[in-house]
N, C-alpha and C positions, 0 to 999 in steps of 0.2 A: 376583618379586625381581629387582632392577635389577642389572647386574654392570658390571663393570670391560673395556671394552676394551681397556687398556693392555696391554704385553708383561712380563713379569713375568720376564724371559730372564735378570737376572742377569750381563751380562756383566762380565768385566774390564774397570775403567775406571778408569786413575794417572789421570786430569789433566792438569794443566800440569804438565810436569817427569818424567814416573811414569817416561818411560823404556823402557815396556812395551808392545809391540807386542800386536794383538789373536791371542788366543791361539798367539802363538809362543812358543818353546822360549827358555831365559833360562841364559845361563853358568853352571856349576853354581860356579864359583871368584867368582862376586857373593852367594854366601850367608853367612849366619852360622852359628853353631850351631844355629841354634833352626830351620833353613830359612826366615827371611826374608831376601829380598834386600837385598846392602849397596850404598851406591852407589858409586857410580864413586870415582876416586881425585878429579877434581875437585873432589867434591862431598862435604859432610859427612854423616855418618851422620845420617839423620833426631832420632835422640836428643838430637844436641847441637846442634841450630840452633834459634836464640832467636827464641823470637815473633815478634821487631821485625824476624828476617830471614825469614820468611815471605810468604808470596802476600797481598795486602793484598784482594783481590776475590775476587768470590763465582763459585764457578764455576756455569753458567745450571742443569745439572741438578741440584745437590746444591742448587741456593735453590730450586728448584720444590719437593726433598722436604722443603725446612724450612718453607718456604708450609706446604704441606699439612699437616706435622703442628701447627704454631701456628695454622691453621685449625681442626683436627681438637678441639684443646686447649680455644682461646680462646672458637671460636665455638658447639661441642658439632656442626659439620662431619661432613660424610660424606666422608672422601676420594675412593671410588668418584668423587663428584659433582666436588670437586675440583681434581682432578686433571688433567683432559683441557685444562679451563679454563685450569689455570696451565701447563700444557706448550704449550697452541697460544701464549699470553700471551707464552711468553720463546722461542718459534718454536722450538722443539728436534727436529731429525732423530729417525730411526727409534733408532736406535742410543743418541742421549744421551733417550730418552724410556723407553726399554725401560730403563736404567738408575738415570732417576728414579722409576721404576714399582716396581722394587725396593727401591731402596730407600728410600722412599716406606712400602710395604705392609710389606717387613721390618721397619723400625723398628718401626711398631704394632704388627704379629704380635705382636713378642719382649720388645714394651716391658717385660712384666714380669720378665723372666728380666735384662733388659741393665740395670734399674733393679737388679736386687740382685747383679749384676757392680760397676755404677757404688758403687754402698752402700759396697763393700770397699774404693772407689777416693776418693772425696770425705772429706776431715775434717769433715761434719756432715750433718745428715740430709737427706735428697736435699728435699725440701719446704720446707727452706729456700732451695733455692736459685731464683736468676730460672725463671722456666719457661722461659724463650724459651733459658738455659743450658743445661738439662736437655734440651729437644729436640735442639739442637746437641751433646749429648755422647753421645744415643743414635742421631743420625744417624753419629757418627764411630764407637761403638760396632759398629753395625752393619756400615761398611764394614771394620772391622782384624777380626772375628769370623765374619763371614758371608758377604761377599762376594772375590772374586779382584780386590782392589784392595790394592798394594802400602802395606806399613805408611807408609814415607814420603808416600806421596801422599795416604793415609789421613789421615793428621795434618797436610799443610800446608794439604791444602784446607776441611779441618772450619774449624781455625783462622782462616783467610781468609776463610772464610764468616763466621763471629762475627764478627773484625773487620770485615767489609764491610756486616753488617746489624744489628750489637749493640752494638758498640764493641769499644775499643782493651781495654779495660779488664779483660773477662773473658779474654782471651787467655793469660795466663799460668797462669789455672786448667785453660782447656781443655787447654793441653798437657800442664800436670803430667796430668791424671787419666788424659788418652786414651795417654800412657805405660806408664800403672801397667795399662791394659786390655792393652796390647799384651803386655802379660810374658809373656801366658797365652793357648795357643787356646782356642776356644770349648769344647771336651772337656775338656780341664784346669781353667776357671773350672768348668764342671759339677761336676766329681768334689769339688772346694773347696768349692760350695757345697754339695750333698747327701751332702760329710764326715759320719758319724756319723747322719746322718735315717733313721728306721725309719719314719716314717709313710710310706706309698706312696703314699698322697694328695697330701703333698707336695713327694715325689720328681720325680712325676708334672709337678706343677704348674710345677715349676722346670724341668724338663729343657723341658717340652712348651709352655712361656708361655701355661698360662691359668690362673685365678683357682682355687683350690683347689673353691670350690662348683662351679664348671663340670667338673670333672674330676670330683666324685662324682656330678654330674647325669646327666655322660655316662654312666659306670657305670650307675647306676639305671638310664638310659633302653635300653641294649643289652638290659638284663633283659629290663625290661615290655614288649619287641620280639622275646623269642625266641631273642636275640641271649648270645653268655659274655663276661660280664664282663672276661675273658681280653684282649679287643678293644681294652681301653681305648687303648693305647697303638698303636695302628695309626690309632683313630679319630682321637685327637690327633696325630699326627704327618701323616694328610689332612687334618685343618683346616690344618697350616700348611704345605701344598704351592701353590705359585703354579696356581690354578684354570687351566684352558683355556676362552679363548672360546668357548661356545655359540651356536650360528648356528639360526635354524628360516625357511623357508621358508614363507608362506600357503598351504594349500594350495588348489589351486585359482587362484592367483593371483601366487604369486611362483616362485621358480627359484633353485635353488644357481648354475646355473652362474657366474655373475661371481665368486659367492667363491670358487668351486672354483677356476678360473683364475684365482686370486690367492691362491693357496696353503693353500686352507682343502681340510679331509678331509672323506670320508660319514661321520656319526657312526654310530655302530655300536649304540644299544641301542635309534632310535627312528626312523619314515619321516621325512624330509622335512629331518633336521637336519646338520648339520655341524658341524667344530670347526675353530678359528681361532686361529694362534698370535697373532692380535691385534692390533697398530697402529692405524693410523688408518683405523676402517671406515668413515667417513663418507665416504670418498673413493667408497665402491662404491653407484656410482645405485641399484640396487636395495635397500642399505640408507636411502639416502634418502630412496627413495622411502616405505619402510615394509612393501614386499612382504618382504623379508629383514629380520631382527629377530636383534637380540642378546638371549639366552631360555636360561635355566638347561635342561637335558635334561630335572631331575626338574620343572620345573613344565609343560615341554611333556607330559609321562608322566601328570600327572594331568590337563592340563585334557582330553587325549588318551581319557581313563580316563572323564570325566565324559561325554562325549558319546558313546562307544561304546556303554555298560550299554544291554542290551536290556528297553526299555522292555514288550515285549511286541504285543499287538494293541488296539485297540482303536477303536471305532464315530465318536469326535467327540475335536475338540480339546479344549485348555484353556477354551473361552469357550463351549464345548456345539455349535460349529459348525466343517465342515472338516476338514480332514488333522488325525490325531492327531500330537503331538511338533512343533508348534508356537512353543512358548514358551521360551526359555532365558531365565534370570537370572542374571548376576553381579555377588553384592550386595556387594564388596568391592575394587573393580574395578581402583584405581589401583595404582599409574601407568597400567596399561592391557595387559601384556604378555600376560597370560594370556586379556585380553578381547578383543582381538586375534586370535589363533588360535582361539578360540571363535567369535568373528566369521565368521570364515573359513570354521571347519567348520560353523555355522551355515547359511553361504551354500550350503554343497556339499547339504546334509541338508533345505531348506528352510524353515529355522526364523527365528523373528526374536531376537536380542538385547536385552537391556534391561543395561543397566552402569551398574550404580549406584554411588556417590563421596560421600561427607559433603564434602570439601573439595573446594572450588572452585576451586582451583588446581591439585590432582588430575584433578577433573575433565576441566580440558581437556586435561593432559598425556593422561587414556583418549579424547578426543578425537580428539586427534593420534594416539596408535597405531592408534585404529580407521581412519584417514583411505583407507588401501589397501582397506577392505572396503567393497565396495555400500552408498551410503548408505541405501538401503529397508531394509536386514539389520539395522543396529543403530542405536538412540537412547540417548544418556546421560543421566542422572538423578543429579541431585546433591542427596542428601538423607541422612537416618540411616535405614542399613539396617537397626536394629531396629523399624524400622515400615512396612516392607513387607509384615511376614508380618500387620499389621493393616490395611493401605490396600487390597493388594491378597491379599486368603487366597484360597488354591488357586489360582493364578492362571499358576502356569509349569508345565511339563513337567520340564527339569531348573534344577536350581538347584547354583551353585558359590559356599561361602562361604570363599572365603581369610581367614579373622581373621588380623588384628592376633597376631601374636604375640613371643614373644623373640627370634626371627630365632637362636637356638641354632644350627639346620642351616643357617648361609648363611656361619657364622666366617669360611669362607677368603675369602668377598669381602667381608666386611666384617670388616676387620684389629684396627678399633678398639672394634669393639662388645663385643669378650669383657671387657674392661675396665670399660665400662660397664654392663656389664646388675649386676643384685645379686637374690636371688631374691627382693625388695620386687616385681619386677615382675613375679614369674611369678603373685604374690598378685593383684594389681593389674589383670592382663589378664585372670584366670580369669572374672569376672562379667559382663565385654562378651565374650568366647566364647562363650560360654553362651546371651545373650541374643541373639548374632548367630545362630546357631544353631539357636535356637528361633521366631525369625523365619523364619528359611530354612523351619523344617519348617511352620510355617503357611502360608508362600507356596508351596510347592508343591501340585499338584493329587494327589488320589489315583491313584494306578498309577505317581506318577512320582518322581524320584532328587534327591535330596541328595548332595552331594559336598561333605565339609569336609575341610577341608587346611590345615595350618601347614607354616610353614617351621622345624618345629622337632622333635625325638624325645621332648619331656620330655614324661611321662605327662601330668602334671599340666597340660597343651593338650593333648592329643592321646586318648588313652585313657578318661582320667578325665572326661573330657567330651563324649564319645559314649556313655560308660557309664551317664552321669548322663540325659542326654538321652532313652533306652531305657526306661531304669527310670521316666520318670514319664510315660510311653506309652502305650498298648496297639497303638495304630495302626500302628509301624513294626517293620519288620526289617532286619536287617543282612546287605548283600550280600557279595560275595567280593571284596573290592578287588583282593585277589592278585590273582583267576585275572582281574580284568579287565585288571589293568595287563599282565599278560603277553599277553594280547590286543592289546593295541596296542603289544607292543616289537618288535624285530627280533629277537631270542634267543630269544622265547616262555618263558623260564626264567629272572626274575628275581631269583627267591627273597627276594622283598619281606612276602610273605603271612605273617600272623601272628591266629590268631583273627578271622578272617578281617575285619581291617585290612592296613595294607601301610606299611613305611616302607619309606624307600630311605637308604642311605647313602652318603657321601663317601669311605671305605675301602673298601668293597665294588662301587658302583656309579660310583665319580666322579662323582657329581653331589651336590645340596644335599642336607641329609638331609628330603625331602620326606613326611609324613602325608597319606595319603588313609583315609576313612571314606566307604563308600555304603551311604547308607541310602534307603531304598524307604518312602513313603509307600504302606501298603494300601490296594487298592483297595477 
């Protein structure tokens, strides 16, 4: 799963005009009742200055995060992808990018919650209005609600922004609305809107901005993991915590130190990884080169998990000749992150790679990640991995199938996906798991390991279809994923282990909410 290097820091940021030094102390005789700051005596209260006396230009960070959300909208966009693109584009410092990055991911976060703020605040139904409106009124939303940016600078530069990329014309709607938002903090909009609501579902959904199915799925999914429903609201409120870059080292081949001496920490639950308040990695050669990798924790944890399981002893390899534990396959392979470090510890363990891709454009981006590992160690293959387990049966040692899934455990780096998904898709992806899957277990050789993993907790990927897998079997068993993943962390005590699969969580572990299942083809 691909993440976000941007800074997600949040800072205060007036603009032109705001007045507001970076986190310094502010007269407490410049406030109002309500504790927003008033301006100067030269200056008129943000309330009463009329559109036409406004900033007429787009200040560079708040139009990168309206790019990005009218990319995210128009084009069905990944900001993740983005974003970096349109921050290097309009050349913006560490400080005004770390701010676009906020608010940027804030808006998507909270879309839903700041859409039925706005509902209270527009005279007609938000779907009537221009989209390109609606983004500019959840970008200014967001800075009078969630971020330490003063209400005046809040509204003249939302306003300037429309004017400078929408026209003259919406301008007098954005400031009525972003008004009526300012009356209220974000806590007091809350209490107005779940006035009166007994369903906790969608209490939930409003206070935490995600789609009411997601908040029952989450439920569901703490269950069928072990896990008390009790959680819900800690899980959702770590989805919408700004993630920390993930750092992994190759092992065998790359080195923390450049990031470490550039302000990145040891991560703490796994060897070889660090975390990264973020900026601009590409500056650090060893990210460029590809030996240091930007890598979620919990997918270094499983692919970690896949190559440790003790395969046992055994007389010949995969092809009936030579070292046994031979062969790895990663039938699911792009971007490349996980086949990457597999590559790696391939090379350490003497094994060869195979990183399989349907898409061709995929393809080469696992191309490119593998490019720091020994070219003898791994070759790519671009083809459908449900017919490997018929081109090549029993043919690898271990096999790692990442399906396709709803990307559920990955919310906090992808802002905009909770919006998108609908459970048509968790219908929709259940038959390519399944058959991804069952390939896998055909391309493995007997004695050796299957490793399936989503980047998701909902049963219905994860449970349900290793259960299903089992049942029409006789040949397999199911290993201890727990007791492996805590083999390969640094705490040795994950408490991931559930029936003996393993999720990881966002609330509990900081990291994606990652599914491992290993299953053991009998020998």
């Amino acid at each position: 799963m691909s993440e976000s290097g941007g800074n997600e820091g949040g800072r205060g940021r007036g603009g032109s005009g705001s007045g507001r030094g970076k986190g310094g102390p502010r007269d407490s005789s410049t406030r109002n009742a309500q504790g927003r700051e008033r301006n100067r005596s030269s200056q008129k209260s943000f309330t009463e200055n009329a559109p036409g006396q406004r900033t007429r230009r787009a200040d560079p960070a708040r139009l990168v995060a309206f790019e990005v959300l009218r990319a995210v909208a128009a084009e069905d966009a990944y900001a993740n992808l983005v974003l970096p693109s349109r921050i290097r584009h309009h050349g913006l410092d560490k400080r005004d990018a770390g701010f676009a990055t906020e608010l940027s991911y804030g808006a998507l976060r909270s879309q839903g919650t700041y859409d039925a703020v706005l509902a209270r605040c527009v005279d007609r139904p938000l779907d009537q209005l221009d989209p390109a409106i609606l983004d500019a009124l959840r970008i200014g939303t967001h800075q009078l609600l969630a971020m330490r940016v003063p209400a005046h600078a809040a509204l003249d530069q939302t306003v300037g922004l429309a004017r400078a990329v929408i026209g003259a014309g919406p301008s007098a709607l954005i400031n009525a609305v972003l008004r009526k938002v300012a009356a209220h903090t974000l806590e007091e909009w809350l209490e107005l809107l779940v006035a009166g609501e007994t369903d906790e579902t969608k209490v939930a959904s409003i206070r935490y901005a995600h789609p009411e199915w997601i908040v029952r799925a989450m439920r569901q999914s703490l269950v069928a993991h072990g896990r008390s429903a009790t959680e819900i609201n800690d899980l959702l409120e770590a989805d919408n915590a700004a993630p920390v870059v993930n750092l992994v080292a190759l092992p065998g081949l790359g080195s923390l130190d450049e990031a470490l001496d550039n302000g990145a920490t040891p991560g703490e639950l796994v060897e070889g990884s660090a975390l990264s308040s973020g900026g601009d990695l590409g500056r650090l050669a060893s990210v460029r080169e590809g030996s240091t990798r930007v890598q979620d924790v919990g997918s270094q944890l499983v692919a970690r998990a896949m190559a440790a399981v003790d395969l046992g002893p055994r007389s010949h390899g995969a092809d009936g000749t030579g070292a046994a534990d031979e062969a790895w396959l990663d039938m699911c392979a792009g971007p490349g992150g996980k086949a990457a470090l597999l590559g790696a510890l391939a090379n350490e363990q003497g094994a060869t790679l195979l990183a399989n891709e349907p898409a061709p454009h995929r393809a080469k981006l696992v191309s490119q990640a593998l490019s720091a590992v020994p070219r003898d160690v791994w070759r790519v293959r671009t083809g459908d991995g449900r017919d490997l387990g018929t081109e090549q049966p029993e043919s690898f040692d271990r096999v790692l199938v990442d399906v396709p899934c709803s990307g559920l455990g990955a919310l906090r780096r992808r802002p905009e996906s909770r919006w998108r998904r609908t459970p048509k898709d968790l219908a929709d992806l259940g038959p390519l798991q399944r058959a991804l899957l069952k390939s896998a277990l055909d391309a493995v050789r007997p004695g050796g390991v299957v490793a399936y993993v989503t980047c998701s907790p909902h049963p219905a990927e994860t449970t349900a279809v290793v259960t299903d897998a089992l049942r029409k079997r006789e040949d397999l068993e199911l290993l201890d994923a727990g007791a492996v993943l805590d083999g390969v962390s640094l705490t040795g005590n994950l408490g991931a282990g559930h029936d003996s699969t393993a999720q990881l969580w966002p609330h509990i572990h900081s990291t994606d909410a990652m599914f491992l299942a290993l299953i053991r083809k009998k020998a």
